[in-house]
C-alpha positions as CSV (number, residue, x, y, z in Angstrom):
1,X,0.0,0.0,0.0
2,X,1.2,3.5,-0.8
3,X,-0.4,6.4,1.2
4,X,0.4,9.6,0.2
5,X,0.3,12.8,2.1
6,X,-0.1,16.9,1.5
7,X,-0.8,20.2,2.9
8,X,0.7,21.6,6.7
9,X,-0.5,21.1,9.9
10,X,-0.6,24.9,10.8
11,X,0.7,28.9,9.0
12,X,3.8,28.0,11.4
13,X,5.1,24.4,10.3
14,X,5.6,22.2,6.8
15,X,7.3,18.8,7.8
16,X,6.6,16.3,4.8
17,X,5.1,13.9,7.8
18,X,3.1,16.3,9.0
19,X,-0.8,16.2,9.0
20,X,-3.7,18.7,9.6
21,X,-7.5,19.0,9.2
22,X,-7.4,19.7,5.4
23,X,-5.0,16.7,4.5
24,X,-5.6,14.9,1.4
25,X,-4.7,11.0,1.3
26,X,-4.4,9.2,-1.4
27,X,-4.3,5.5,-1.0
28,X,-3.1,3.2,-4.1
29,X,-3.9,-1.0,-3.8
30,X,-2.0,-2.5,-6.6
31,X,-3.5,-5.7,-7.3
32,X,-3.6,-8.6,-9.8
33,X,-6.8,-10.1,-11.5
34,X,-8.0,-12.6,-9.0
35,X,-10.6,-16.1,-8.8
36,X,-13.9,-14.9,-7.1
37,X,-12.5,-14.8,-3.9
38,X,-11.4,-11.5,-1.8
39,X,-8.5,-12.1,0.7
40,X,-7.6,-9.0,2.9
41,X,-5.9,-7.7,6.1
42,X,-3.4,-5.3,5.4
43,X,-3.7,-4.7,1.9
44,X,-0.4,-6.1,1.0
45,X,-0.4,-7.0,-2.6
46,X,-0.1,-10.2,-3.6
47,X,0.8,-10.8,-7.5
48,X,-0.2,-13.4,-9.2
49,X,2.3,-14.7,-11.9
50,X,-0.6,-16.5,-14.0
51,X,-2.2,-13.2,-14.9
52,X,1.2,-10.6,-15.6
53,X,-0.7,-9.1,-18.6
54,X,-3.6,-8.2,-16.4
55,X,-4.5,-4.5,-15.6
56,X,-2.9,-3.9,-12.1
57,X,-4.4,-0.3,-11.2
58,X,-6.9,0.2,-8.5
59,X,-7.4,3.6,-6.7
60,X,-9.0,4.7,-3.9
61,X,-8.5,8.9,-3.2
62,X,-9.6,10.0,0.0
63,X,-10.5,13.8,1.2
64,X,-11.5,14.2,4.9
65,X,-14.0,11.5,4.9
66,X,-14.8,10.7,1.2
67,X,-13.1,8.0,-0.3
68,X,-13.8,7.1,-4.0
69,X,-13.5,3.7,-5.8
70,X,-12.9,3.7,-9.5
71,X,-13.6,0.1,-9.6
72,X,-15.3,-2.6,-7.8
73,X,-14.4,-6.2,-9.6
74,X,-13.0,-8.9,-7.6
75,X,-9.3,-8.6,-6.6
76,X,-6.8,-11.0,-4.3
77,X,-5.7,-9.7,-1.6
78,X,-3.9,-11.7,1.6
79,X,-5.6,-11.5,4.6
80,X,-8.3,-12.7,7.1
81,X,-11.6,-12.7,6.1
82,X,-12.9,-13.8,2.4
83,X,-15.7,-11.3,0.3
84,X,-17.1,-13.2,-1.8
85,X,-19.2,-10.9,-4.0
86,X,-18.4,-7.1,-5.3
87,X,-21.2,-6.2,-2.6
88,X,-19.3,-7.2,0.2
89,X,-16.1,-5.9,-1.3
90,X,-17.3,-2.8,-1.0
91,X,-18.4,-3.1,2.5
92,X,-15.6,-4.3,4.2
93,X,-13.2,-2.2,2.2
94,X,-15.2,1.0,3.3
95,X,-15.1,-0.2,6.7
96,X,-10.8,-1.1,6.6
97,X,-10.5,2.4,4.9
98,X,-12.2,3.8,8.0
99,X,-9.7,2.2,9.9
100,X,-7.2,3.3,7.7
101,X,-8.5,6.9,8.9
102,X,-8.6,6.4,11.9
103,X,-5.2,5.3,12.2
104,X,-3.4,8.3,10.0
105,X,-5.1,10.8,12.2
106,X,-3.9,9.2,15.2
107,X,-0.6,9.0,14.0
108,X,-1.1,12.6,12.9
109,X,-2.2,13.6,16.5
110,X,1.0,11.7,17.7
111,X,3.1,13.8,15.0
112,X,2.0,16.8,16.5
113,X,2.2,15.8,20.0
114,X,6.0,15.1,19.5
115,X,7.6,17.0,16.5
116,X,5.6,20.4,17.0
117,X,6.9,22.8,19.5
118,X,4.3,22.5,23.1
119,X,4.5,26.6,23.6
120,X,1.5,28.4,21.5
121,X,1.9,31.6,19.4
122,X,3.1,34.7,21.2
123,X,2.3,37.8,19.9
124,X,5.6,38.2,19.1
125,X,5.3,35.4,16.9
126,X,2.0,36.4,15.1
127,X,3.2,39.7,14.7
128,X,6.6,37.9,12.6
129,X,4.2,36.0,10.9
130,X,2.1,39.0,9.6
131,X,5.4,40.6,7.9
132,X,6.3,36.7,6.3
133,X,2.7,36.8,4.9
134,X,3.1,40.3,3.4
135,X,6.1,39.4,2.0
136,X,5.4,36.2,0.7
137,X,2.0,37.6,-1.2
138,X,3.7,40.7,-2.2
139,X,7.2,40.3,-3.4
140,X,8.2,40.5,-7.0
141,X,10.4,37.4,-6.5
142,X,8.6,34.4,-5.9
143,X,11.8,32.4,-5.8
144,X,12.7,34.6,-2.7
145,X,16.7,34.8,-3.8
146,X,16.7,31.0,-4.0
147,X,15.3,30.1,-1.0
148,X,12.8,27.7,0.6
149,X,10.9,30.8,2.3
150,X,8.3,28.5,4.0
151,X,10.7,26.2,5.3
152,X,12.3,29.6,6.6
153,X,9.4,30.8,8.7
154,X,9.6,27.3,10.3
155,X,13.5,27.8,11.1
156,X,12.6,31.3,12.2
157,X,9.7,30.4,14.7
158,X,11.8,27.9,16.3
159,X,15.3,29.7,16.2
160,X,15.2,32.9,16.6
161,X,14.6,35.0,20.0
162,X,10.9,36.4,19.9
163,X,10.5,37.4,23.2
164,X,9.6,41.2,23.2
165,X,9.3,44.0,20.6
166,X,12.6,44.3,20.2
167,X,13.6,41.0,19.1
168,X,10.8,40.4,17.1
169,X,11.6,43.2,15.3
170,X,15.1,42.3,14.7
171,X,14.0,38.8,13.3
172,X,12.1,40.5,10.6
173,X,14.9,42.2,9.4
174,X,16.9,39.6,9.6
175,X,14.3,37.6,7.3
176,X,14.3,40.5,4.9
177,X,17.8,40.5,4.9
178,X,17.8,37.8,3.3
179,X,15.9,39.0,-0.1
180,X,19.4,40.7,-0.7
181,X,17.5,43.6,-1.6
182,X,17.8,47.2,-0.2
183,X,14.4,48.8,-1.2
184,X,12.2,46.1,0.6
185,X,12.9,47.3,4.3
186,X,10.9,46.9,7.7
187,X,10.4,50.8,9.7
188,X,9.5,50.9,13.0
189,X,6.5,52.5,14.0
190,X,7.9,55.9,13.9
191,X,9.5,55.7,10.6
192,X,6.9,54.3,8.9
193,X,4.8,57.8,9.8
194,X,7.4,59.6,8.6
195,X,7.7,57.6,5.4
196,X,3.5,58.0,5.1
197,X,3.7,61.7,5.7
198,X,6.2,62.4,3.6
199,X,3.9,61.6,0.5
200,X,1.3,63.5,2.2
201,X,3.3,66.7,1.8
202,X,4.8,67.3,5.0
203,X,7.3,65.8,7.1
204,X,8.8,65.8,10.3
205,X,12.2,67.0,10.7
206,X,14.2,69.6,9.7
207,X,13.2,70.8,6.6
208,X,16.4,70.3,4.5
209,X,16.7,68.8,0.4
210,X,19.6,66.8,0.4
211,X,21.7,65.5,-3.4
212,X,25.0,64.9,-4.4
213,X,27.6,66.8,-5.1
214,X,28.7,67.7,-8.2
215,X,31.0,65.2,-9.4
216,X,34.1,67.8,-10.1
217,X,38.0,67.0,-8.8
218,X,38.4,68.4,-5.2
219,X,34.9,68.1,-4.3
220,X,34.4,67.4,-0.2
221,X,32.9,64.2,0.5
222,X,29.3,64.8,2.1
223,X,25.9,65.9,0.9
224,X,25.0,69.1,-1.0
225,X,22.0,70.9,0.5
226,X,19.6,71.6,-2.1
227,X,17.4,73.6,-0.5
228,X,16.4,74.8,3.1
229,X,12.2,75.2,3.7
230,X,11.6,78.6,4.6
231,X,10.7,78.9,7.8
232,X,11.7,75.4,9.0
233,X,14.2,74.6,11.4
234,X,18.0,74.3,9.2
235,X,16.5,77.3,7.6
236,X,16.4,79.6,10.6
237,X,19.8,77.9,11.8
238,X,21.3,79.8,8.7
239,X,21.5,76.5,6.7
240,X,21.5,77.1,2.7
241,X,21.3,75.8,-0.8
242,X,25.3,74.9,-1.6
243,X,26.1,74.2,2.1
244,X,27.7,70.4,2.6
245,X,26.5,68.3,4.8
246,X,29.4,66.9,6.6
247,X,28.0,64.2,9.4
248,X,24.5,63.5,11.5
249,X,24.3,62.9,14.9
250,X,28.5,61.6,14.8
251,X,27.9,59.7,11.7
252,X,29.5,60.9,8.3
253,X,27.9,61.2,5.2
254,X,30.4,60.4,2.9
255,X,28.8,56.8,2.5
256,X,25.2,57.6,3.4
257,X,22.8,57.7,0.3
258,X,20.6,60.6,0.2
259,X,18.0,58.0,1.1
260,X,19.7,56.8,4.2
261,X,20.4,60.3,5.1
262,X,16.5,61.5,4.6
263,X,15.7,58.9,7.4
264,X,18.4,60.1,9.6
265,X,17.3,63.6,9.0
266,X,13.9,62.5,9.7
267,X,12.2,61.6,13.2
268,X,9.9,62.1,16.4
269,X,8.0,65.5,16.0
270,X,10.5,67.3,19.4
271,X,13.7,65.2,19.0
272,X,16.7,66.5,18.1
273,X,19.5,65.9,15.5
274,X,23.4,66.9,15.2
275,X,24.2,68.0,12.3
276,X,27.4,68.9,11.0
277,X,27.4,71.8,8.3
278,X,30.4,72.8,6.5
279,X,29.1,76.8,4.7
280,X,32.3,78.2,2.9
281,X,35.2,77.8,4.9
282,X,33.3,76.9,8.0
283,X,32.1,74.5,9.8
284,X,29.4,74.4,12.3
285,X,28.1,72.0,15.0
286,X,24.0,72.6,14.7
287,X,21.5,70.8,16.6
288,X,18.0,71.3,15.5
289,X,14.4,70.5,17.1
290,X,12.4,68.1,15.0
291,X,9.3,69.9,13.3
292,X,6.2,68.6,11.2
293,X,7.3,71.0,8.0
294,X,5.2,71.2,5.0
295,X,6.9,70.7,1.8
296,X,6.1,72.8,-1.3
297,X,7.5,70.5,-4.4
298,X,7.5,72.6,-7.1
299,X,9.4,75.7,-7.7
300,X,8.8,77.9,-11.1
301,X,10.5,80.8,-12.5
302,X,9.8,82.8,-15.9
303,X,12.8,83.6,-17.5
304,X,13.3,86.2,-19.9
305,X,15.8,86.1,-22.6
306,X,17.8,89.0,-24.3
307,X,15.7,90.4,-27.2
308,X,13.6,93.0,-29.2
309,X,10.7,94.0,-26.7
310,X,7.7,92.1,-26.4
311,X,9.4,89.6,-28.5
312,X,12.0,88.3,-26.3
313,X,12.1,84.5,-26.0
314,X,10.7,83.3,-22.8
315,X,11.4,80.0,-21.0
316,X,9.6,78.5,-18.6
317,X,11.7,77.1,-15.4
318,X,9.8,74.4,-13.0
319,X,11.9,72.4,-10.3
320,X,10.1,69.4,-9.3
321,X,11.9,68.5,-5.6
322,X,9.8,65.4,-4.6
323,X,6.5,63.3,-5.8
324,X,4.3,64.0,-3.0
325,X,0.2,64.4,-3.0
326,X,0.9,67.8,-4.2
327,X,3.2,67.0,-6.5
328,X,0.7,66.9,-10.1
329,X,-1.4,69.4,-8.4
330,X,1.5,71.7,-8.2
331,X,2.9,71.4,-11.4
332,X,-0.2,71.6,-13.8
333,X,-0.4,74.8,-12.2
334,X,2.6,76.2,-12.4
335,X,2.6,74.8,-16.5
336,X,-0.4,77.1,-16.4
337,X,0.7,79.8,-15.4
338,X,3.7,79.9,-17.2
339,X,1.7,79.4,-20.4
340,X,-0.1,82.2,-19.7
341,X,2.9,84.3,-19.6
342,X,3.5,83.2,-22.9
343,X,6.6,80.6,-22.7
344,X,8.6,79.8,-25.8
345,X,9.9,76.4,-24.0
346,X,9.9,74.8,-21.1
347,X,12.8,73.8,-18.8
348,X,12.1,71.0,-16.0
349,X,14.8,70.1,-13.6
350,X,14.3,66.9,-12.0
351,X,18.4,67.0,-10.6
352,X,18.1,65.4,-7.0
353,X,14.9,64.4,-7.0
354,X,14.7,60.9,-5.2
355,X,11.1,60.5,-6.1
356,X,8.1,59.2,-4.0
357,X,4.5,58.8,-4.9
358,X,4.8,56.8,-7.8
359,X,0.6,57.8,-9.3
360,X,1.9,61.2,-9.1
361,X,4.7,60.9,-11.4
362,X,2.2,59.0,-14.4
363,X,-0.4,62.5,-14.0
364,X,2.8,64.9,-14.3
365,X,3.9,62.4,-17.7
366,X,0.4,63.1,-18.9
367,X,0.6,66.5,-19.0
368,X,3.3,66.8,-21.6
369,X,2.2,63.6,-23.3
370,X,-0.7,63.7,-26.4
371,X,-0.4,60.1,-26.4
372,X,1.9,56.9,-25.8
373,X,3.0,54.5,-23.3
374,X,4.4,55.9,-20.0
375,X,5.7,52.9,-18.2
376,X,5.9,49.2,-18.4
377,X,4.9,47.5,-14.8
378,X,6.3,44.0,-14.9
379,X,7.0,40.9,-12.9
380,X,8.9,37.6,-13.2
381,X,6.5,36.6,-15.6
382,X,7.1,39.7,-18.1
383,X,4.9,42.8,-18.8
384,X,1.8,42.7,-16.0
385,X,0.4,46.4,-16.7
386,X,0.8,49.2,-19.1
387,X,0.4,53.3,-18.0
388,X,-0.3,55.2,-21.0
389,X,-2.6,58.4,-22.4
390,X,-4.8,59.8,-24.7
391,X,-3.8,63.2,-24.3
392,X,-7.0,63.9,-22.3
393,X,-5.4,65.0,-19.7
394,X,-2.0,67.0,-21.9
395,X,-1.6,71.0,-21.3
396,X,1.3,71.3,-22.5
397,X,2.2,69.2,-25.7
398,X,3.2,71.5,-28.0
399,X,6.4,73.6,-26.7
400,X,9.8,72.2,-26.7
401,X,11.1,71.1,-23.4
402,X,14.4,70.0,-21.6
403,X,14.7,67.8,-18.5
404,X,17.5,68.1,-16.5
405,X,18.9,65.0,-14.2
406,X,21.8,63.8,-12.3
407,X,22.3,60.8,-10.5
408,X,20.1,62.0,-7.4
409,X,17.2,61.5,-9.9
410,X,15.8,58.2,-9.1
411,X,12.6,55.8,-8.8
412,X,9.2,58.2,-10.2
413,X,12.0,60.9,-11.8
414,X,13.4,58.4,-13.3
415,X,10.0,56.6,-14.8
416,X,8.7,60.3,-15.8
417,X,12.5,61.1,-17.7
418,X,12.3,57.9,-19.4
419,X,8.7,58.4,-20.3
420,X,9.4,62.0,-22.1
421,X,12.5,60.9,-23.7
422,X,11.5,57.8,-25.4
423,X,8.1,59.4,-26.5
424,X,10.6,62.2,-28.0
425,X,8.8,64.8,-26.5
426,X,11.7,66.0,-24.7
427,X,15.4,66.2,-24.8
428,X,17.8,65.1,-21.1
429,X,20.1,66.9,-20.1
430,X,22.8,65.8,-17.4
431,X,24.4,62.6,-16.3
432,X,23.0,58.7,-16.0
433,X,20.7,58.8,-13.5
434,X,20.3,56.6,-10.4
435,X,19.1,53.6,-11.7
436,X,16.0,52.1,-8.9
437,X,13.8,50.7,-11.7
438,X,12.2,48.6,-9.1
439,X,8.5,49.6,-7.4
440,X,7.8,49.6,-4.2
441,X,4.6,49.4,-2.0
442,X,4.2,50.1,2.2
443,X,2.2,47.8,4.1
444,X,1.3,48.8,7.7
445,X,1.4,45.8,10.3
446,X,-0.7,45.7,13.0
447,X,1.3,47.4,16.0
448,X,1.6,50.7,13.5
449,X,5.0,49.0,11.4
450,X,5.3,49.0,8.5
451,X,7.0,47.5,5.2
452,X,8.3,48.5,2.4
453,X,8.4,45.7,-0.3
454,X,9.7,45.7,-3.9
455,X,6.0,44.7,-5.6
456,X,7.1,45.0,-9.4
457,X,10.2,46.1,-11.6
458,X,9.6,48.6,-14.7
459,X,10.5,49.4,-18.5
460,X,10.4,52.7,-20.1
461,X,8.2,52.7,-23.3
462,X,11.4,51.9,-25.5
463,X,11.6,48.5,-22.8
464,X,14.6,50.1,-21.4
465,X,15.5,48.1,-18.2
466,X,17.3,51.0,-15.9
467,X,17.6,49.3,-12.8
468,X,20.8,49.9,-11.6
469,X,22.0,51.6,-15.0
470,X,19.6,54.6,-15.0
471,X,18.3,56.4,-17.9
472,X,21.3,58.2,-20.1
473,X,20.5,61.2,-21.1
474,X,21.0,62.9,-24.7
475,X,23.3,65.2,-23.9
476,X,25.5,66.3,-20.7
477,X,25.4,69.1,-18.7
478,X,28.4,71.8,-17.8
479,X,29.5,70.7,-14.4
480,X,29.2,74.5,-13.6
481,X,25.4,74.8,-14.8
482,X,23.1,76.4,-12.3
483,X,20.5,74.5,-9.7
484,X,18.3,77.1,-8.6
485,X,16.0,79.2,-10.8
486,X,17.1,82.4,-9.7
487,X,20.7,81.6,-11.0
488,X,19.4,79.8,-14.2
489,X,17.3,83.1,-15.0
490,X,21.0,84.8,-15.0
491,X,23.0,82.0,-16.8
492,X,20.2,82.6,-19.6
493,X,21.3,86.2,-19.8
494,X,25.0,85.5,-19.8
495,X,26.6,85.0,-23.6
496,X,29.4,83.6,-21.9
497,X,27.5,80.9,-19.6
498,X,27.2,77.2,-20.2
499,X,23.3,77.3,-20.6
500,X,23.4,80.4,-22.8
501,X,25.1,78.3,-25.4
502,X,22.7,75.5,-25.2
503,X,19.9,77.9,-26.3
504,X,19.6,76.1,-29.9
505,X,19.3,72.6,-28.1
506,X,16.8,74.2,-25.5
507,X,14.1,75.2,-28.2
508,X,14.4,72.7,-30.1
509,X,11.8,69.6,-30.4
């Protein structure tokens, strides 16, 4: 007899012995043709050399108490009681199949009773168990970096130390340290509001931009402040746009990632941070008060160019700093009101922007877009979605327009770039830009964690693959070209600046 056995006993455990409630048994009697006599006991199978050529096959398949019989003619069987029609056969092989039940769920009982641990789930544990589930539904890599991730819940729950919030904690990012991937991470309660309000257009902290520096000989190692919020706390501590930001709270930047430094910057509405700010040839020690600060996204500038009165060209200047829930909102309007001034082109400078709110970087793609493909959403599988427009949505489809990136451009700057320049409807400007083709969804657990978990890569429309490559722009950018608008307006004016010579590329479609 063969019995064969699926399923787990609980969400904790998978032991290929194991048993539970929703098993599924699958018993196979291989027989010979017999006389008209039944023998059975144990359902050993007796062959019978006089009828080799014989069909051998009899199954019985058995779900929680339903067992079905594909056929009923007479078979031998050794044993200790003799059927002697197909009547009785039935009977008494319904009745040993019973037994047969019987027995497996004992045994199962006794399976649990001796493999399974004897404490119960902590909440601790079920807490763990609500990050594996997320994970395991969620995650763009169902091989899980080629590795058995049920049979490592099992290892977890037994292993690892799960005895308060801490711990528990720490064994959840220890399981998603093993993904290998750094943009599926756990936050802790107070980093995960941070991370929530930050795409809610305001955040708590200090109210300081953060890129790279430009990528010239001699250049300090540390962080470039891009900007400073008005009114916010760096900005009343003097700290401004081309300051370097050396260290926070006695660590260094020099191998922080703008992203790893945000969360540093970020925290508690009251605590403090150290900051270390190096502004010309000083450098200063500042610690700054946490504050919910609202963040404005966009930044736009008219700029006029020399010329014969009314007829001087006119360029259109929009920063876009960050893709929160103000993001499209903000940047249809300042397009608006740019057009009304007339514009000859438009200039948008996504340099630094790290990205965010990933719906709010397909509305800004539709405003410059008549039609065509925006992005690509894909999986292991291949292509799972498609963004694209009909133009219902475009105010601005007809004026030439320049985007400007650097390698602080990254995740929805990086989808929006890719979507202008492979629909040809603008010209990039800069350097290869970050290179995080990968989405990412947050999932808040139930004690107000959360998780951040890489749902789905993407392709521009050209299915262009930029994880870690990054979209290459058409042309570069003077390492000495402007990043504010009020110094772009001048740069414009200059006949001797790096941007005034770019003039022909700049209104050109």
């Amino acid at each position: 007899m063969e019995v064969l056995a699926s399923s787990s006993l609980f969400p904790i455990f998978t032991k290929p012995n194991t048993l539970n409630p929703n098993f599924s048994i699958q018993v196979k009697l291989f027989v010979s043709q017999p006389s008209k006599t039944l023998k059975a006991s144990s359902f050993r199978y007796t062959r019978n050399p006089s009828r080799s050529n014989a069909n051998t096959g009899l199954v019985f398949v058995c779900n929680r108490y339903l067992c079905l019989l594909e056929r009923n003619d007479h078979r031998k069987f050794s044993g200790k009681f003799m059927m002697k029609s197909s009547v009785s056969f039935r009977k008494n092989v319904s009745v040993a199949l019973v037994r047969l039940v019987s027995v497996l769920l004992v045994s199962s009982i006794s399976v649990v009773t001796t493999d399974s641990p004897s404490w119960g789930l902590s909440e601790e544990n079920l807490l763990f168990l609500e990050a594996w589930r997320t994970i395991d539904r969620a995650y763009i890599d169902k091989t899980f970096n080629g590795q058995s991730w049920f049979r490592y819940r099992e290892s977890a729950l037994r292993n690892e130390p799960m005895n308060n919030r801490e711990e528990t904690y720490m064994a959840i990012k220890k399981m998603i340290a093993t993904l290998d991937d750094p943009f599926t991470r756990f936050l802790e309660p107070g980093k995960f509001q941070s991370l929530r309000s930050g795409t809610q257009g305001a955040v708590t902290g200090v109210g300081l931009s953060i890129g790279y520096p430009p990528a010239s000989e001699g250049s300090a190692a540390g962080l470039v402040v891009i900007s400073a919020a008005p009114g916010g706390p760096a900005y009343r501590a003097g700290v401004s746009a081309g300051d370097v930001l050396l260290g926070i709270d006695d660590t260094t930047t020099e191998t922080l990632t703008i992203y790893d430094a945000a969360q540093m910057l970020q925290g508690p509405e009251g605590s403090t941070v150290e900051l270390a700010v190096r502004s010309g040839p000083e450098t200063r020690v500042l610690s700054l008060t946490r504050e919910r600060v609202s963040v404005n996204p966009v930044k736009s500038r008219l700029c006029e160019l020399p010329g014969s009165g009314s007829n001087s060209p006119k360029i259109g200047y929009i920063k876009l700093t960050t893709f929160n829930q103000n993001a499209s909102g903000a940047v249809k309007e300042a397009i608006e009101t740019l057009r009304g001034n007339n514009v000859n082109a438009f200039v948008l400078d996504l340099r630094d922007n790290s990205g965010g709110s990933f719906p709010e970087g397909i509305e800004i793609a539709k405003f410059w877009l008549d039609k065509g493909v925006i992005v690509y959403i894909c999986d292991s599988r291949g292509v799972r979605d498609i963004y694209d427009t009909d133009g219902s949505n475009a105010i601005a489809t007809s004026e030439p327009l320049a985007v400007l990136v650097n390698k602080g451009t990254a995740s929805a700057s990086e989808i929006l770039a890719g979507a202008l320049k492979d629909n040809k409807r603008a010209l990039v400007y800069g350097e290869p830009t970050y290179g995080k083709g990968k989405i990412q969804s947050v999932f808040q657990l139930s004690d107000g964690s959360g998780l951040a978990v890489t749902v789905a890569r993407y392709e521009t429309p050209a299915h262009t693959d930029i994880d870690k490559v990054g979209v290459t722009p058409d042309h570069p950018l003077p390492k000495s070209f402007p990043k504010d608008e009020e110094a772009f307006c001048g740069c414009l004016k200059d006949p001797t600046a790096a941007c005034y010579l770019n003039q022909g590329l700049l209104f050109s479609r």
